[in-house]
C-alpha positions as CSV (number, residue, x, y, z in Angstrom):
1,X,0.0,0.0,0.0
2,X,2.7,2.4,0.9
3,X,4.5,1.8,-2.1
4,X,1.4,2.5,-4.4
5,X,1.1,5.4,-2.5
6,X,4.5,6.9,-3.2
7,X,4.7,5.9,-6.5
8,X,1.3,8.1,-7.2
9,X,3.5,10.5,-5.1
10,X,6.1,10.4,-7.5
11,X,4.0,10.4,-10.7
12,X,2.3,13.7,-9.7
13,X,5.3,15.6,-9.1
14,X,6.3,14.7,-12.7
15,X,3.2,15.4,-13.8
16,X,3.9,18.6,-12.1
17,X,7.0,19.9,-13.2
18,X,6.6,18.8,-16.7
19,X,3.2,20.9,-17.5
20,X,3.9,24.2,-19.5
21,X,1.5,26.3,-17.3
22,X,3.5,25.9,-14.5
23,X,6.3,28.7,-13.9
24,X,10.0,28.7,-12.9
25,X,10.4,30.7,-10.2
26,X,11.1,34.0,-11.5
27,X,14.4,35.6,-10.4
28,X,14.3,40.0,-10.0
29,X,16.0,40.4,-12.6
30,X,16.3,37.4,-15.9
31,X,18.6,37.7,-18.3
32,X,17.9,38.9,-21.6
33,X,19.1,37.5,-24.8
34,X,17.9,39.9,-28.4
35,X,18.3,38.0,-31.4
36,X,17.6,41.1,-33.9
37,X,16.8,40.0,-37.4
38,X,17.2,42.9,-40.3
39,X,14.8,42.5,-42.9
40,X,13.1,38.9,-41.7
41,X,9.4,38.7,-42.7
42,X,7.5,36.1,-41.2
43,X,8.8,33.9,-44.2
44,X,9.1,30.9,-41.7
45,X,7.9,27.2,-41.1
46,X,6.4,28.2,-38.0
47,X,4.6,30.8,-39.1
48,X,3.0,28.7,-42.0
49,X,5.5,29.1,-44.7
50,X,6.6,25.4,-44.9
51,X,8.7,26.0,-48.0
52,X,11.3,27.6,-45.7
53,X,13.7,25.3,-43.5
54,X,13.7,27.1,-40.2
55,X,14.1,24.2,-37.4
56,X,15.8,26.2,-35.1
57,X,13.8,29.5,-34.7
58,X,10.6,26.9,-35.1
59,X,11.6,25.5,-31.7
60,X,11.7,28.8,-30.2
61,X,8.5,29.5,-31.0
62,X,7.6,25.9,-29.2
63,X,9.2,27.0,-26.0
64,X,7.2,30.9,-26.0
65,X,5.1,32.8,-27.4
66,X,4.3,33.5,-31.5
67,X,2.7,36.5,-32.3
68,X,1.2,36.1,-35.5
69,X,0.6,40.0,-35.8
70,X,3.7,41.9,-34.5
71,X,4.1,45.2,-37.1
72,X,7.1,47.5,-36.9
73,X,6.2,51.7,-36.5
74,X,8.8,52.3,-40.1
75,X,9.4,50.0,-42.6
76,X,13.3,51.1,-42.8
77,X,16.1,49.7,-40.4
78,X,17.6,52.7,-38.7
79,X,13.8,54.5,-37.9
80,X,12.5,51.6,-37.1
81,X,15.3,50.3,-34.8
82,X,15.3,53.6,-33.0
83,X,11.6,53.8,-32.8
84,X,12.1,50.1,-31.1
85,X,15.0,50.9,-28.6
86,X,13.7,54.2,-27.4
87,X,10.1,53.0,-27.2
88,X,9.0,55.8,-29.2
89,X,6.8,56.3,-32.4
90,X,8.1,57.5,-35.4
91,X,6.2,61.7,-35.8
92,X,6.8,64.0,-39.0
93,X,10.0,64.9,-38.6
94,X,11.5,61.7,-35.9
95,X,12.9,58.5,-37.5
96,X,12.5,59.1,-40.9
97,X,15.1,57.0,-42.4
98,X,18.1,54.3,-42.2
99,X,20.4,57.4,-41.6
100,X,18.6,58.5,-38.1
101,X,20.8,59.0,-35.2
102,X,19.2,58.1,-31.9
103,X,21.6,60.4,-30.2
104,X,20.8,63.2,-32.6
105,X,17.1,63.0,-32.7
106,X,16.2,61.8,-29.3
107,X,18.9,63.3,-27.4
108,X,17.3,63.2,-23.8
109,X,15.5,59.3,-24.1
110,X,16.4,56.7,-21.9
111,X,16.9,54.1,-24.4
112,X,16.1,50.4,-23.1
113,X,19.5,49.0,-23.1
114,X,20.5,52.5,-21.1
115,X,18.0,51.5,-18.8
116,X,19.2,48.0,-18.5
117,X,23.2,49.0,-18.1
118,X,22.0,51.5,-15.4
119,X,20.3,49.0,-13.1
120,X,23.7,46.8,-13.0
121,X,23.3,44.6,-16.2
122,X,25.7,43.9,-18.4
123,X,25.1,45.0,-21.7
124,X,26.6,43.7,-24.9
125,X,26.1,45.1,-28.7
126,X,27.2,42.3,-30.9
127,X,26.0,43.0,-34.8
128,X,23.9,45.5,-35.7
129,X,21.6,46.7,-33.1
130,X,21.8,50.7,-33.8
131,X,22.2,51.0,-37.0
132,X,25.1,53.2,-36.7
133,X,27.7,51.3,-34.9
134,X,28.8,54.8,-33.1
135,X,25.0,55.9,-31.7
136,X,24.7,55.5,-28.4
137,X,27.6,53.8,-27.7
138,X,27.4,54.6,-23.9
139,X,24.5,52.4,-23.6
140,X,26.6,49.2,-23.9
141,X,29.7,47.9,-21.8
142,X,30.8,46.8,-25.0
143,X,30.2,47.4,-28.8
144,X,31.5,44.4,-31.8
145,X,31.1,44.0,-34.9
146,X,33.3,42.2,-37.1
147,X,36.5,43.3,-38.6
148,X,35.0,47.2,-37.5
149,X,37.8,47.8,-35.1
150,X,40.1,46.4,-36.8
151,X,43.2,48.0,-37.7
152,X,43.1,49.4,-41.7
153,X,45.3,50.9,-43.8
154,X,42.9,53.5,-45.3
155,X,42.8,55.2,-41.9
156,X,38.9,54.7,-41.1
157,X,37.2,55.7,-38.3
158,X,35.6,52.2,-37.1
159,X,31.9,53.4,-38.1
160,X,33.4,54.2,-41.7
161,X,35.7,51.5,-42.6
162,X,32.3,49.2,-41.4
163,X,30.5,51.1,-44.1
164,X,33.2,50.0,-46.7
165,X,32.8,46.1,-45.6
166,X,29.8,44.6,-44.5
167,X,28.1,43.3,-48.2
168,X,31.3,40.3,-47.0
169,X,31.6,38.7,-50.4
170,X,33.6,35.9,-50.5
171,X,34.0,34.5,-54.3
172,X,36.9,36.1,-55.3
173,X,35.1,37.8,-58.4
174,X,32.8,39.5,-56.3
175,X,35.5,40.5,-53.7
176,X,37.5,42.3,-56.5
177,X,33.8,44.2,-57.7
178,X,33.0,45.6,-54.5
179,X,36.8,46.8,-53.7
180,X,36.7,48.4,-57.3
181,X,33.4,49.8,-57.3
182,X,31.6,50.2,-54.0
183,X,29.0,47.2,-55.2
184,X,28.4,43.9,-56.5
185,X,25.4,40.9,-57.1
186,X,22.6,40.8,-55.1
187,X,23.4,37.3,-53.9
188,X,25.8,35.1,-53.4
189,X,26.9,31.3,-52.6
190,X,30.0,30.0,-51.4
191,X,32.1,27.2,-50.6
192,X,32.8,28.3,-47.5
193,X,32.1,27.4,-43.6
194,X,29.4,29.1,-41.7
195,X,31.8,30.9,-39.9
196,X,33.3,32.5,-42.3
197,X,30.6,35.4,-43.1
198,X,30.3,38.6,-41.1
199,X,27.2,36.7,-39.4
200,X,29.1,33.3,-38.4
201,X,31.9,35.3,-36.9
202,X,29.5,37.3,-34.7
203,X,27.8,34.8,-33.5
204,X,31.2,33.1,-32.7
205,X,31.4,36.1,-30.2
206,X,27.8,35.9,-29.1
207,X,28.9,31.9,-27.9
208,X,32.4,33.7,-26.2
209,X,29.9,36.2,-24.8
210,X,28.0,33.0,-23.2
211,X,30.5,31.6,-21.8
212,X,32.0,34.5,-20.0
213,X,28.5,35.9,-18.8
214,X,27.8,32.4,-17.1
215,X,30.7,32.9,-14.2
216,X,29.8,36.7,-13.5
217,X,27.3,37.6,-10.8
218,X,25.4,40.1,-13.0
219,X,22.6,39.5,-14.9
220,X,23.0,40.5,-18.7
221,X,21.2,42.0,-21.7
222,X,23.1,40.5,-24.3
223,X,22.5,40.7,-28.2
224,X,23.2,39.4,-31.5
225,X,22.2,41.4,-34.6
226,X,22.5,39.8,-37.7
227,X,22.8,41.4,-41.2
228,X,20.8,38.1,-43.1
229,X,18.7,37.9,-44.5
230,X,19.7,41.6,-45.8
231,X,20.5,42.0,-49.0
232,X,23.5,40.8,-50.0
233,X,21.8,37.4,-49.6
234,X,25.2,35.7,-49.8
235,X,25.0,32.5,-47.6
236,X,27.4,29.0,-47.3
237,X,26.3,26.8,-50.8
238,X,25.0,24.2,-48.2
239,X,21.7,26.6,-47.3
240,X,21.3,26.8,-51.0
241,X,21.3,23.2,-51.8
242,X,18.0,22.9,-49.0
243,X,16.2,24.2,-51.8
244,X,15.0,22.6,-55.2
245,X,14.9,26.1,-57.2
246,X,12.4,24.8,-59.5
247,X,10.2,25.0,-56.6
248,X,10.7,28.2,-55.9
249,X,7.9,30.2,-56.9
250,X,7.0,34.2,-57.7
251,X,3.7,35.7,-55.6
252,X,0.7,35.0,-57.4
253,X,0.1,38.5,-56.8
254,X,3.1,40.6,-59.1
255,X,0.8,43.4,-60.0
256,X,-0.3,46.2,-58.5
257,X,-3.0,46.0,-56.4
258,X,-6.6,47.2,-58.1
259,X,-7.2,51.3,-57.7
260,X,-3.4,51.6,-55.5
261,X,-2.1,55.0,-55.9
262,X,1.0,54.9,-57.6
263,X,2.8,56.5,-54.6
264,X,2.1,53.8,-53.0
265,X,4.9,51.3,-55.2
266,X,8.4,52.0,-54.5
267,X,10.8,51.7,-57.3
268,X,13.1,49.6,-54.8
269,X,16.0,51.5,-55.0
270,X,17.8,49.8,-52.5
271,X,18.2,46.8,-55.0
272,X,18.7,48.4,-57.6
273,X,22.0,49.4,-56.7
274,X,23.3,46.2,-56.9
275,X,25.4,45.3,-60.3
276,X,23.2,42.5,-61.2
277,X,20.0,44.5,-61.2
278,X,18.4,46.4,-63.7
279,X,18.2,50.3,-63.4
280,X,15.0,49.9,-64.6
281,X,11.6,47.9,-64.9
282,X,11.0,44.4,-63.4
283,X,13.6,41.7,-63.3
284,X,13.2,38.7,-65.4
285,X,11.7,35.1,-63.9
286,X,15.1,33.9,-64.0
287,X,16.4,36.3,-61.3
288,X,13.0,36.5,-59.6
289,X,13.8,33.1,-58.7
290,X,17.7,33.5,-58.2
291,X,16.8,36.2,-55.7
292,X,13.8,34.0,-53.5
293,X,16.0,31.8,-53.6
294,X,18.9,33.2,-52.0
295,X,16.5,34.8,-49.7
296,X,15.3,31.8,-48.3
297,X,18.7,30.9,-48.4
298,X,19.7,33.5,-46.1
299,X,17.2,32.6,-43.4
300,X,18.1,29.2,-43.0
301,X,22.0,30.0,-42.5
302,X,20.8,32.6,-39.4
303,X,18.6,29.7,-38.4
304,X,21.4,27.8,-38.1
305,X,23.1,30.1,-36.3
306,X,20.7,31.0,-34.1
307,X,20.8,27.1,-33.4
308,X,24.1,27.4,-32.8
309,X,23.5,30.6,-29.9
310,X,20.1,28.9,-28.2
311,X,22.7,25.4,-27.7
312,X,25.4,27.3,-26.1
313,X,22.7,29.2,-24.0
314,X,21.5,25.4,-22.9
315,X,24.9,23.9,-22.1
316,X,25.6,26.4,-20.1
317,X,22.4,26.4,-18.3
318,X,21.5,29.9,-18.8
319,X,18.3,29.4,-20.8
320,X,16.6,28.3,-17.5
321,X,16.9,32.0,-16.1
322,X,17.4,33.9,-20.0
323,X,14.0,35.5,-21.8
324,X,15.3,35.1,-25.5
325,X,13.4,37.4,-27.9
326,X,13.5,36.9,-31.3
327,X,12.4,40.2,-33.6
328,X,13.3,42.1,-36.9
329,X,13.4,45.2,-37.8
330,X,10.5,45.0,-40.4
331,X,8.9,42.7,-43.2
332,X,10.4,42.4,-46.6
333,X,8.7,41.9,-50.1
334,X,10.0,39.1,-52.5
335,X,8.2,40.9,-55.2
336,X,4.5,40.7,-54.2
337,X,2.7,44.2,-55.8
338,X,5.6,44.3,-58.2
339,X,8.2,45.5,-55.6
340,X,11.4,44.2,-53.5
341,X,12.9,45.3,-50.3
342,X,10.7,47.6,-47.9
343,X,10.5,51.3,-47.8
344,X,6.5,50.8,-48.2
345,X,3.5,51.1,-46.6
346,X,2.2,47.5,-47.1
347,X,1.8,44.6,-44.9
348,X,4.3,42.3,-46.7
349,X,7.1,45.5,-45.3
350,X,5.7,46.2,-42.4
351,X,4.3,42.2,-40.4
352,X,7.5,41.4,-38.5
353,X,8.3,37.7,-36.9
354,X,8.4,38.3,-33.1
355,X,9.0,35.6,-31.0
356,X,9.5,35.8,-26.8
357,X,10.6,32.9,-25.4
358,X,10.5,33.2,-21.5
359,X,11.2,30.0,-18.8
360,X,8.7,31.5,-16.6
361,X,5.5,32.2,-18.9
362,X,3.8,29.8,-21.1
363,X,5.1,27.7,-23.5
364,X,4.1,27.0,-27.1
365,X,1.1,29.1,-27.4
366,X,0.5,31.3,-30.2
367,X,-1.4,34.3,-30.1
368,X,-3.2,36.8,-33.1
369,X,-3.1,39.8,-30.8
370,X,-2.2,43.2,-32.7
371,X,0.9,44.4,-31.0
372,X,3.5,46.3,-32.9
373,X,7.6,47.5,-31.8
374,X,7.3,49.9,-29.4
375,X,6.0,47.3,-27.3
376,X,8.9,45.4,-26.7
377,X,10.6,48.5,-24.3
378,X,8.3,48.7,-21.7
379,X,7.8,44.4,-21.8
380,X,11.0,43.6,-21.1
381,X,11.7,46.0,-18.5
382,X,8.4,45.0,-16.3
383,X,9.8,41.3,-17.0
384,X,12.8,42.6,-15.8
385,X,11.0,44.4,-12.4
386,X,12.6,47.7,-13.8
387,X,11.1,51.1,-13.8
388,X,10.9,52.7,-17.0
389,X,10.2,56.5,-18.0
390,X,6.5,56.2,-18.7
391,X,6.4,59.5,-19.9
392,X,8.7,58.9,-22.8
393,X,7.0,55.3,-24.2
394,X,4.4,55.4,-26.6
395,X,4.0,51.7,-26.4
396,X,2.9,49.1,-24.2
397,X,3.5,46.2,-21.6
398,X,2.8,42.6,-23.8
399,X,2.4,41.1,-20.1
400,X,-1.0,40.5,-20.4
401,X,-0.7,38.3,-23.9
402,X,2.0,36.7,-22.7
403,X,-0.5,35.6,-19.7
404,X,-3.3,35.2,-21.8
405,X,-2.9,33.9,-25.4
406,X,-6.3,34.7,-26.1
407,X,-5.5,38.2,-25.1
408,X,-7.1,40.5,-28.3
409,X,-4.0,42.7,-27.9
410,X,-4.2,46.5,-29.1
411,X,-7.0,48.4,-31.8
412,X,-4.4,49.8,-33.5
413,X,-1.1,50.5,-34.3
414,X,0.5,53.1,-36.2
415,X,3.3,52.8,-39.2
416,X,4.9,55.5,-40.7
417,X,7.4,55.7,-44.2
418,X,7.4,59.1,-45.7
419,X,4.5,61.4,-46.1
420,X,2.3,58.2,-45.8
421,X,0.6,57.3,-42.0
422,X,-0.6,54.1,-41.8
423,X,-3.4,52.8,-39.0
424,X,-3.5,49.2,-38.7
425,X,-6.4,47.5,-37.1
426,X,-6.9,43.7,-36.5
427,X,-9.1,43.7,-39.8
428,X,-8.1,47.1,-41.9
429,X,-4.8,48.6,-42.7
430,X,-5.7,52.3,-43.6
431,X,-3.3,54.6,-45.0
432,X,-3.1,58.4,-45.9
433,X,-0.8,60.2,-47.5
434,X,-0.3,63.7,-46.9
435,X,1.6,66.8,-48.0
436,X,4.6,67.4,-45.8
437,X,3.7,71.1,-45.7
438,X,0.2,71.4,-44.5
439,X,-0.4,67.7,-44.0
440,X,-3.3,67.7,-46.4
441,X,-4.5,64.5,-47.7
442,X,-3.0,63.3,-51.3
443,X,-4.5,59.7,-51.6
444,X,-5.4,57.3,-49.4
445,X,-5.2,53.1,-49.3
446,X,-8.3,50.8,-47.4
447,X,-7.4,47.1,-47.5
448,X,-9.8,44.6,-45.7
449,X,-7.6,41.9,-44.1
450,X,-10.6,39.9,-43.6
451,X,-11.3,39.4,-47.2
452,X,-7.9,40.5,-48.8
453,X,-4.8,39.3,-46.3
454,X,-2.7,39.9,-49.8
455,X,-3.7,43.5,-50.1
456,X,-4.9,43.1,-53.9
457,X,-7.7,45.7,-54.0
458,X,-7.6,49.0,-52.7
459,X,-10.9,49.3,-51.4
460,X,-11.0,53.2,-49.8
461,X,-13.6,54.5,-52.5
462,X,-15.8,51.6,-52.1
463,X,-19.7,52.5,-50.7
464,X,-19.7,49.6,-48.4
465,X,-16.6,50.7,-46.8
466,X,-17.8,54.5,-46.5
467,X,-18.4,54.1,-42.7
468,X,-15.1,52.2,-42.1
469,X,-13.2,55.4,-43.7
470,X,-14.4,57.4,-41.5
471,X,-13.8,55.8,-38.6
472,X,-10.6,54.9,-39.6
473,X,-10.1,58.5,-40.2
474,X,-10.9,60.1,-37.3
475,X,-8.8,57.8,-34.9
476,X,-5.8,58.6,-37.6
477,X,-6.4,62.2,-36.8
478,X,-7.1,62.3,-33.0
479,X,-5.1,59.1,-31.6
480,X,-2.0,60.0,-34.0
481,X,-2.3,63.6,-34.8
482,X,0.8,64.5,-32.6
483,X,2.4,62.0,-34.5
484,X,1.5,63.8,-38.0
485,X,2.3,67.0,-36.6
486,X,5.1,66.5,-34.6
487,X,8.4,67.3,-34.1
């Protein structure tokens, strides 16, 4: 009898410890660990994408939380990462574009990893995080990139000679283009090992990082900001060969969406300047193809790596006390509505993958609540038990969701590229754009998410929406209207 007894005993106490609802104790202050994606749409297995071989960020999402409608405030990296790190929404004038300056701009915000390094964390910039490797350096006990600090022979400041290096080719034809000329292809694939790109080398420092953060007393906001899958997409050959290219296919929807104003399509400069692009008009299939392809190539070698980083973060038991967030800067478009890169207004450039994987919240859940950047700030430093200026953050705590999958999140958010202010709502994405001297309205975008996830019609003149613009509207004009107007 008594041993039936303690074996039921024993059975419940697995039962116990083994169900995801039940929490770690929490310690005051967790580590943090930021893996910071540049250019990563939701283009992932476990986000429904099952073309795309993404193992290692899947199981991440298996040990958190997936939020299936994360948006970033600008669709460009340097805005949008300020916007992110300061908490702050992007107004007329503020985080504009990939050349803003935190320091410049937003000279008296308590950024979050300032906030971190000032209650005794140790704070580590590895990769891109700012996007100017010399803003806000003070905010970090340390700053790396690779090769940056270097010694060079053309006398560069660190922030400069970075500038001069980071597309990292490696075939030796494309080495010789970008010395000579400042460019090069748009993608690349090499016989080389993972460690060898600018990527593989940082997160070779992200695993040094690990292991030297696991005998100090402190807790740590460490992070790793990849470039990939940014163009160049130049990846190992081994990430290329996951994918049969004549299964690669173009969106079905390579037009531009019915009544769109034309403002609305960018001319995706950003490619364009690569040697293998046309100046002008659409690429052929061909490259179409050659270019999903090394995009999807691209996400699989950070996968890998961010394997690599989540291991290391195991062995050396950290992960048991370590909230890992997984975010990017903004979506990406692989040529849907005709157009590549971001630098828009619609959903395929502005949806972001977010993932927060926490040992003391629930596990594998997956939630549809609208939630959007700015959020992340004041999350992480209530997870943390850190006071934060409240006065400064536009966004808000993700607590609740991460309590409560079912949690409906926020009624809108609000993105910003250019002239045009977009409100997005858990069904519309409504979007005006507006003189820049007396914020008049030029033209304006409806899309119903309900009935057109893809954005294919352009709805804003319909009757049956004529209620839903107005609405939409007058939020955009009451809610936001210090955005619009601000300074």
């Amino acid at each position: 009898m008594r041993v039936s007894i303690y074996i039921i005993f024993l059975v419940l106490v697995h039962l116990l410890y083994s169900c995801d609802f039940i929490n770690r104790t929490q310690p005051k202050h967790p580590n943090i660990l930021l893996l910071y994606m540049d250019d990563l749409r939701p283009e992932l297995n476990t986000y429904g994408a099952s073309q795309i071989v993404s193992p290692n960020i899947d199981k991440l999402a298996k040990n958190g939380m997936q939020f299936n409608n994360a948006y970033c405030n600008v669709p460009v990296c340097g805005a949008s990462r300020a916007s992110m790190l300061t908490g702050m929404l992007p107004t007329k004038s503020r985080f504009l574009n990939y050349n803003t300056f935190v320091e410049k701009e937003t000279p008296e915000a308590v950024t979050f990893p300032q906030l971190f390094k000032q209650n005794g964390y140790t704070t580590i910039s590895n990769g891109k995080i700012y996007h100017h490797l010399d803003d806000r350096e003070t905010d970090w006990d340390e700053v790396w990139r690779p090769y940056a600090f270097d010694r060079n022979d053309q006398g560069l400041a660190p922030t400069d000679y970075w500038q001069s290096l980071w597309k990292d080719y490696q075939n030796e034809d494309n080495i010789i283009e970008y010395k000579n000329t400042d460019t090069g292809p748009a993608y690349e694939k090499a016989m080389v090992n993972d460690s060898v790109y600018i990527d593989g080398l940082m997160t070779e420092k992200v695993i040094r990082d690990i292991k030297k953060l696991k005998k100090s007393s402190k807790p740590f906001f460490l992070t790793a900001g990849f470039i990939a899958p940014h163009l160049p997409f130049n990846a190992p050959k081994k990430y290329w060969d996951l994918y049969d290219r004549n299964g690669i296919k173009q969106p079905d929807n390579n037009y531009v969406p019915k009544n769109a104003p034309a403002i609305s399509i960018s001319t995706w400069g950003e490619m364009r300047a690569y040697s293998n692009i046309p100046k002008k008009g659409q690429v052929s299939d061909s490259l179409a193809i050659n270019l999903i392809h090394g995009y999807y190539a691209t996400v699989s070698y950070v996968d890998a790596l961010i394997g690599k980083i989540l291991n290391e973060l195991r062995e050396e038991g950290l992960d048991k006390n370590t909230i890992v967030v997984l975010v990017s800067d903004h979506g990406y478009n692989l040529q849907e509505h005709t157009q590549w890169a971001k630098f828009t207004n619609y959903n395929t450039s502005t949806q972001v993958p977010l993932i927060i994987s926490s040992p003391f919240h629930q596990k594998g859940k997956s939630t549809n609540a609208l939630v959007e950047l700015v959020d992340i700030y004041p999350t992480l430093a209530e997870l943390c038990n850190l006071e934060f200026p409240e006065h400064q953050i536009d966004g808000e705590s993700m607590i609740p969701i991460l309590n409560n999958e079912k949690h409906s999140g926020k009624k809108h958010v609000l993105i910003k590229k250019g002239n045009a202010f977009t409100l997005k709502t858990p069904r519309f994405s409504y979007t005006e754009y507006l003189n820049p001297k007396d914020n008049t309205l030029i033209t304006s975008m409806l899309y119903d998410h309900k009935t057109d996830a893809q954005e294919n019609i352009n709805v804003v003149n319909e009757p049956d929406y004529k209620d839903d613009v107005i609405r939409l509207k007058k939020i955009l004009h009451t809610t936001c209207q210090n955005n619009i107007i601000g300074e």
